[in-house]
CHARMM-style PDB file with segment names, atoms N, HN, CA, C and O in Angstrom:
ATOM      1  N   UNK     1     102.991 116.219 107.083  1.00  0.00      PROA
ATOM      2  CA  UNK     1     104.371 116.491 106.730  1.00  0.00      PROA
ATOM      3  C   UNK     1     105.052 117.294 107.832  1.00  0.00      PROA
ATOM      4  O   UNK     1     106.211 117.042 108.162  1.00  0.00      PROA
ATOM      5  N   UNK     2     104.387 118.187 108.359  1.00  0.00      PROA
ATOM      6  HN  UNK     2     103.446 118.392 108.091  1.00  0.00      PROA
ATOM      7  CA  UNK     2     105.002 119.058 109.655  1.00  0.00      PROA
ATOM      8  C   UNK     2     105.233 118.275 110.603  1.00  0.00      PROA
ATOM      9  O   UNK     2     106.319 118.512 111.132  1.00  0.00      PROA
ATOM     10  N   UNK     3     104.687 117.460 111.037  1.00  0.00      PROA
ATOM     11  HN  UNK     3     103.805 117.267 110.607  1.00  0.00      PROA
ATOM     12  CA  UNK     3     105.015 116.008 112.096  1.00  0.00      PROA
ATOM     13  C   UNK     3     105.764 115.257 111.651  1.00  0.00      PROA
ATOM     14  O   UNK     3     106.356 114.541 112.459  1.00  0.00      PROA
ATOM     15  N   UNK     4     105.996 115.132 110.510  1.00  0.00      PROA
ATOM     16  HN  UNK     4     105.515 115.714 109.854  1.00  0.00      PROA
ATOM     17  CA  UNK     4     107.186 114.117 110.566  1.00  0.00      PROA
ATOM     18  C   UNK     4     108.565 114.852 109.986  1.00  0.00      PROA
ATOM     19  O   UNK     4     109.520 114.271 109.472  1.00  0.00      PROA
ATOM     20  N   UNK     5     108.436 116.084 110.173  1.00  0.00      PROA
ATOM     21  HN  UNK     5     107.660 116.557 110.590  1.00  0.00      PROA
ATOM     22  CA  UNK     5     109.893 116.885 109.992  1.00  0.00      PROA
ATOM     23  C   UNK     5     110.044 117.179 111.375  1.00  0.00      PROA
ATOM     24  O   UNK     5     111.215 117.368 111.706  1.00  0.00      PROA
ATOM     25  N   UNK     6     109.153 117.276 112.319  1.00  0.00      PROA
ATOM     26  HN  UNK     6     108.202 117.123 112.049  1.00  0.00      PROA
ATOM     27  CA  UNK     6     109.480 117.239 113.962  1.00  0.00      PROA
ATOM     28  C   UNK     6     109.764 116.408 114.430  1.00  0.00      PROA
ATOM     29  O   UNK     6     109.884 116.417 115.655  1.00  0.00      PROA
ATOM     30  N   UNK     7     110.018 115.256 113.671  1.00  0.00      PROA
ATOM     31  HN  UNK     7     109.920 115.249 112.676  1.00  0.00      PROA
ATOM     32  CA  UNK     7     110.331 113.813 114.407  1.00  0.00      PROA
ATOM     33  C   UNK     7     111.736 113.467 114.298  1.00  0.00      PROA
ATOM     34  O   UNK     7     112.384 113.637 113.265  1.00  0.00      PROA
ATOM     35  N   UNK     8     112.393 112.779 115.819  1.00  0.00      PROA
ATOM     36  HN  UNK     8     111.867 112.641 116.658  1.00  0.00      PROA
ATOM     37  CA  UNK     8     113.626 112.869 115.420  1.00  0.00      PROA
ATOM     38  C   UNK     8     113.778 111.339 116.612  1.00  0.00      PROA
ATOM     39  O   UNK     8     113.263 111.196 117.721  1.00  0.00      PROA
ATOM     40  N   UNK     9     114.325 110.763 116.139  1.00  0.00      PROA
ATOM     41  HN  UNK     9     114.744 110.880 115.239  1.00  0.00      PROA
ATOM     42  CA  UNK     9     114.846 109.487 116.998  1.00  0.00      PROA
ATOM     43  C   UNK     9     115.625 108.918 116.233  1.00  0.00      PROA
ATOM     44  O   UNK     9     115.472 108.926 115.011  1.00  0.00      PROA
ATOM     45  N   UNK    10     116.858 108.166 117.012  1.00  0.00      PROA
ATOM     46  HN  UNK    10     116.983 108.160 118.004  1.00  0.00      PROA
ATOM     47  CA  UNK    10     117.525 107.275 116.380  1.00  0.00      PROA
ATOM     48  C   UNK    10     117.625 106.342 115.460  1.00  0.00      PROA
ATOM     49  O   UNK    10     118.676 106.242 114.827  1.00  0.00      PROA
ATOM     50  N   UNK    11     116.793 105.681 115.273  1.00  0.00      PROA
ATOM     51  HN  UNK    11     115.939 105.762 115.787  1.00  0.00      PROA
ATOM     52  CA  UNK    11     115.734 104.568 114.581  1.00  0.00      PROA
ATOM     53  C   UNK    11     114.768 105.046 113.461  1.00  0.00      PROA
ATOM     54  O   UNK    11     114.211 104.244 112.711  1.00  0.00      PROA
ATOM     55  N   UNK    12     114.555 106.725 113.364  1.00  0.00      PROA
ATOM     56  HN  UNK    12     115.007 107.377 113.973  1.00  0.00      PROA
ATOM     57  CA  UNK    12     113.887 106.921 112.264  1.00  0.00      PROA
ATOM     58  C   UNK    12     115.090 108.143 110.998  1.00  0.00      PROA
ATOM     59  O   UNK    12     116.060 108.862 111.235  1.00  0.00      PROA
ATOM     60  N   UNK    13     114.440 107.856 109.917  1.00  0.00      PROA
ATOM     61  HN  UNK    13     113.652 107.272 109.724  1.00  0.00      PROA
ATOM     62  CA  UNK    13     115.001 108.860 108.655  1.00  0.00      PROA
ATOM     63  C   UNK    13     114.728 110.111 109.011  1.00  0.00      PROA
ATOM     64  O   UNK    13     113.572 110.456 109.253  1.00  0.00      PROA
ATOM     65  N   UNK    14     115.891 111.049 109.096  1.00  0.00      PROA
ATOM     66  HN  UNK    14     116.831 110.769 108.900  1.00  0.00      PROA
ATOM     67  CA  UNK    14     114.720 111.973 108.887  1.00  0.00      PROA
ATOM     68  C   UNK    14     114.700 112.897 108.243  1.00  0.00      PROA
ATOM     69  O   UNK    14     115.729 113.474 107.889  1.00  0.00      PROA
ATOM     70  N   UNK    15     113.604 113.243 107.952  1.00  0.00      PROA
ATOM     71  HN  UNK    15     112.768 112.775 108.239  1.00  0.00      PROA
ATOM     72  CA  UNK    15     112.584 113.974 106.396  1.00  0.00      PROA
ATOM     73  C   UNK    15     113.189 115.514 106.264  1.00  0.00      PROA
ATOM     74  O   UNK    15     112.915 116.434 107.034  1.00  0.00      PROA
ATOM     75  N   UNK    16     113.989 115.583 105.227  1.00  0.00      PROA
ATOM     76  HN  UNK    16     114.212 114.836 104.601  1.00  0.00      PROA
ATOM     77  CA  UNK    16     114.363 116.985 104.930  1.00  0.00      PROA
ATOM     78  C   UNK    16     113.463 117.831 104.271  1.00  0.00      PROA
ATOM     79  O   UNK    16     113.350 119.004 104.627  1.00  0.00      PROA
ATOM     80  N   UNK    17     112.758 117.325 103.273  1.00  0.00      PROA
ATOM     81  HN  UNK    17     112.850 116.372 102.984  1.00  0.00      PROA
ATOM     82  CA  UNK    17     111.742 118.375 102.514  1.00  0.00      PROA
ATOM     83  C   UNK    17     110.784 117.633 102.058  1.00  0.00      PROA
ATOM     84  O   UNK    17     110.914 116.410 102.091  1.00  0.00      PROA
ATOM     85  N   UNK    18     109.517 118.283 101.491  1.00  0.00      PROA
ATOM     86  HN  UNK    18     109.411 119.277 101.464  1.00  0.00      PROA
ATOM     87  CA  UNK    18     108.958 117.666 100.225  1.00  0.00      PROA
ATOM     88  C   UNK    18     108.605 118.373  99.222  1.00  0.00      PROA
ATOM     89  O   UNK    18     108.971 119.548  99.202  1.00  0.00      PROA
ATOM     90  N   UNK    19     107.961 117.948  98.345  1.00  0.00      PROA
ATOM     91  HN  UNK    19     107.664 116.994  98.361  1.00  0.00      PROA
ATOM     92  CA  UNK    19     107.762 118.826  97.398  1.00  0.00      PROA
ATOM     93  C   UNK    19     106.517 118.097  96.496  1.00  0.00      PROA
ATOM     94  O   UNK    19     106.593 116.944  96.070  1.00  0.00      PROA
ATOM     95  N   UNK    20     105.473 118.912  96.314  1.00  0.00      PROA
ATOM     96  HN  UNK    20     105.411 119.848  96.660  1.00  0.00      PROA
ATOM     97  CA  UNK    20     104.431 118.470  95.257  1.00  0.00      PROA
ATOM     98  C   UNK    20     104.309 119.265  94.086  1.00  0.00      PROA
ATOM     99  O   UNK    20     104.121 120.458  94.324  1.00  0.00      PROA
ATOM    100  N   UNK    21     104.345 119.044  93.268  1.00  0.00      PROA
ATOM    101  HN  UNK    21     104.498 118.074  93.075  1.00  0.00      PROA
ATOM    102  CA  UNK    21     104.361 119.460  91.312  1.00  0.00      PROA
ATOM    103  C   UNK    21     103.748 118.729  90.915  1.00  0.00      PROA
ATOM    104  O   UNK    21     104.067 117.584  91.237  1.00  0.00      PROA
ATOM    105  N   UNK    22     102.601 118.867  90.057  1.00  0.00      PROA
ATOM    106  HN  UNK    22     102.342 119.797  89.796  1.00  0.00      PROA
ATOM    107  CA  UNK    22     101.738 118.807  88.765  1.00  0.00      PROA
ATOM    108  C   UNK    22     101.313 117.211  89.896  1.00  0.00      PROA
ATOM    109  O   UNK    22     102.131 116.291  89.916  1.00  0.00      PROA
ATOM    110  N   UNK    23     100.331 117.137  90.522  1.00  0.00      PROA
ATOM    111  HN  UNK    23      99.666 117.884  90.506  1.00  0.00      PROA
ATOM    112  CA  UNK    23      99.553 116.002  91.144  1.00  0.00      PROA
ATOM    113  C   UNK    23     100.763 115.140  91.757  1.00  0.00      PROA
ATOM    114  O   UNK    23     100.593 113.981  92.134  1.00  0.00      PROA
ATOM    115  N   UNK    24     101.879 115.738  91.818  1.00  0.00      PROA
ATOM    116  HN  UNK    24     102.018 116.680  91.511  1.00  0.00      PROA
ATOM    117  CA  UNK    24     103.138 114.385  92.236  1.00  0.00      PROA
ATOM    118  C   UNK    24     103.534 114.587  93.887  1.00  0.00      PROA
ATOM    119  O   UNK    24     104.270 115.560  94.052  1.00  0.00      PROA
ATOM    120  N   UNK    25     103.325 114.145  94.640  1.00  0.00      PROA
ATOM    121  HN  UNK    25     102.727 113.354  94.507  1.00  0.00      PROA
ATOM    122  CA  UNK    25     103.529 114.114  96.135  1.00  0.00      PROA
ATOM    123  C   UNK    25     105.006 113.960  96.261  1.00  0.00      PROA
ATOM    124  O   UNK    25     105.334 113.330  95.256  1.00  0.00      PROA
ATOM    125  N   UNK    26     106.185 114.236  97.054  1.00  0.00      PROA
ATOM    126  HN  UNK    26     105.919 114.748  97.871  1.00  0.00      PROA
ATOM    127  CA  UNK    26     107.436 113.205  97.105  1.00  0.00      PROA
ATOM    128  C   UNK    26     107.819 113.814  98.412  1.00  0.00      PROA
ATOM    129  O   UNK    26     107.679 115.032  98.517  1.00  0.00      PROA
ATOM    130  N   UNK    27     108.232 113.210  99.309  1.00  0.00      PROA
ATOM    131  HN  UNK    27     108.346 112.220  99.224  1.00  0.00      PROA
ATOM    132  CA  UNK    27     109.329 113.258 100.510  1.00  0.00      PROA
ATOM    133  C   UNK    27     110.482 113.248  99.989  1.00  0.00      PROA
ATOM    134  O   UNK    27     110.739 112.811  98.868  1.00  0.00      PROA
ATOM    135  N   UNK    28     111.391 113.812 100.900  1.00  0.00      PROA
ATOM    136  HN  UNK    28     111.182 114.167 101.811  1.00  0.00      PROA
ATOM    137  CA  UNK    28     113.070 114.086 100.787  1.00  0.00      PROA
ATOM    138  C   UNK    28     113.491 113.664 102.133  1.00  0.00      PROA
ATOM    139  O   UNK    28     113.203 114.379 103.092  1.00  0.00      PROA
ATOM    140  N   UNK    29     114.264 112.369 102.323  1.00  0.00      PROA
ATOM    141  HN  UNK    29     114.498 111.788 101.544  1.00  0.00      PROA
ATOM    142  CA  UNK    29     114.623 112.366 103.221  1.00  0.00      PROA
ATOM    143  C   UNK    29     115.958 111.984 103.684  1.00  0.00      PROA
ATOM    144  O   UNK    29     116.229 111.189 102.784  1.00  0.00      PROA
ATOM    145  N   UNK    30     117.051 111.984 104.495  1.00  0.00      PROA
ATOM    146  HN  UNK    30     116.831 112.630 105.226  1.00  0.00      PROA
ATOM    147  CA  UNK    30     118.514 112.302 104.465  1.00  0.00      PROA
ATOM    148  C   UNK    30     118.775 110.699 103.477  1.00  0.00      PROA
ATOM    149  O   UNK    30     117.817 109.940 103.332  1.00  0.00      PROA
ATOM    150  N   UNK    31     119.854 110.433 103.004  1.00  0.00      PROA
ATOM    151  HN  UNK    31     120.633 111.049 103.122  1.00  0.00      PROA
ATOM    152  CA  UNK    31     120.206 109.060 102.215  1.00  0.00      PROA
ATOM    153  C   UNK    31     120.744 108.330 103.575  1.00  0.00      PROA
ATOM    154  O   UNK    31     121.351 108.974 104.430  1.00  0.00      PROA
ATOM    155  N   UNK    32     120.540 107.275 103.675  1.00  0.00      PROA
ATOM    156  HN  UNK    32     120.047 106.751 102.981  1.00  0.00      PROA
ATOM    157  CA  UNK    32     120.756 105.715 104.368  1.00  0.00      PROA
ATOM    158  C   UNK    32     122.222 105.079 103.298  1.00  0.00      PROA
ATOM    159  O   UNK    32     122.049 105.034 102.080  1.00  0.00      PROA
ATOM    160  N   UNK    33     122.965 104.834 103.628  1.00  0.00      PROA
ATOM    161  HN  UNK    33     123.104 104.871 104.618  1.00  0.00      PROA
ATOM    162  CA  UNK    33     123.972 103.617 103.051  1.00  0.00      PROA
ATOM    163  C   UNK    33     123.423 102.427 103.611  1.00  0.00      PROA
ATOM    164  O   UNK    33     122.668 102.525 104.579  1.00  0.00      PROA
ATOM    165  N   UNK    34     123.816 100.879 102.935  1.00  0.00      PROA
ATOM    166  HN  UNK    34     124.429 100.800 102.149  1.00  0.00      PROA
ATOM    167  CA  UNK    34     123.568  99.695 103.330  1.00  0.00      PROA
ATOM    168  C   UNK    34     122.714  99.248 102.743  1.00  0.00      PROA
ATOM    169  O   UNK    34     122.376  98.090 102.991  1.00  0.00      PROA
ATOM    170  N   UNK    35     122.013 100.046 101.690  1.00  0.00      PROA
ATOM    171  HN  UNK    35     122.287 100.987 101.489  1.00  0.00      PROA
ATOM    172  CA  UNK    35     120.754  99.001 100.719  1.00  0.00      PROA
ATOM    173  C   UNK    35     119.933  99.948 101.134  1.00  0.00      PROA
ATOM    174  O   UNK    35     120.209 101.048 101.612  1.00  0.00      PROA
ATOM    175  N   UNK    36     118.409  99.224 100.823  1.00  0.00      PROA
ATOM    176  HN  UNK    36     118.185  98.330 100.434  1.00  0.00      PROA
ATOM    177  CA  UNK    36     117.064  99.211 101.497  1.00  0.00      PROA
ATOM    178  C   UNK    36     116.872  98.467 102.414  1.00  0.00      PROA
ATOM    179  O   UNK    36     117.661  97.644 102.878  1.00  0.00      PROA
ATOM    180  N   UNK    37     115.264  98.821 102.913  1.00  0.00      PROA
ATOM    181  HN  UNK    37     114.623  99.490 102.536  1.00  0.00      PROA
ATOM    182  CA  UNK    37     115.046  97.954 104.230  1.00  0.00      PROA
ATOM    183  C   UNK    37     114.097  96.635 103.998  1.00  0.00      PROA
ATOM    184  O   UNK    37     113.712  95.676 104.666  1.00  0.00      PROA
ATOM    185  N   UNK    38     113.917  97.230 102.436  1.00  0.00      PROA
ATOM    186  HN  UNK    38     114.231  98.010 101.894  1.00  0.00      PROA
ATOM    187  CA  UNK    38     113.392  95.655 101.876  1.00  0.00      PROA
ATOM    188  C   UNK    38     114.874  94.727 101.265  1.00  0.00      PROA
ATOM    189  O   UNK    38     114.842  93.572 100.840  1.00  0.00      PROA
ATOM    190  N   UNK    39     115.602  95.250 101.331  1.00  0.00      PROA
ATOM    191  HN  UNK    39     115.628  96.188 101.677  1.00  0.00      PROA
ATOM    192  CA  UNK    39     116.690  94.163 101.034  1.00  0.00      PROA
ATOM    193  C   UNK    39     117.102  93.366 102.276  1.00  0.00      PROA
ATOM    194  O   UNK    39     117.185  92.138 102.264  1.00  0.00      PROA
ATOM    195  N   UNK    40     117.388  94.226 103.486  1.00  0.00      PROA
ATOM    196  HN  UNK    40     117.320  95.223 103.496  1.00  0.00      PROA
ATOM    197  CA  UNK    40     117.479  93.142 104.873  1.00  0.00      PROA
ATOM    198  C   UNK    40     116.385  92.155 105.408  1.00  0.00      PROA
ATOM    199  O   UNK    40     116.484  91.256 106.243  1.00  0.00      PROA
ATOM    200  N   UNK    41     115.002  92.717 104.468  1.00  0.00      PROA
ATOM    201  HN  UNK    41     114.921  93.447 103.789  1.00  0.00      PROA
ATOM    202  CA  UNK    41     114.001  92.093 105.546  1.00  0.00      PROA
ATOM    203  C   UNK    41     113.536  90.996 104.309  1.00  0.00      PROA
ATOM    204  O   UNK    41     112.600  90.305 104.710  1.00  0.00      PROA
ATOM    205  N   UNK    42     113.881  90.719 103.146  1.00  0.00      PROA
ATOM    206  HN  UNK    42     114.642  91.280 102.820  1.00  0.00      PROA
ATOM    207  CA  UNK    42     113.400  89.990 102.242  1.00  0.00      PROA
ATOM    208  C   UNK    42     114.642  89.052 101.813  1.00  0.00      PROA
ATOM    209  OT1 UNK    42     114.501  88.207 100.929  1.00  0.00      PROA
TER     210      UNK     42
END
């Protein structure tokens, strides 16, 4: 998670927080407009 909050390029999301509670893992990462990236690629 520390590596990919150091990551910064044009081409990637990038990861504001995460957070784990009661066995639940989750990333936070800035919102995208335009869909998903399974909607362009499917």
């Amino acid at each position: 998670v520390l590596l990919l909050g150091r990551l910064h390029h044009r081409n990637l999301v990038n990861l504001v927080g995460y957070c784990t509670e009661k066995g639940q893992n989750m990333l936070v990462y800035v919102y995208m407009c335009n869909g998903s990236l399974a909607s362009h690629l499917y």
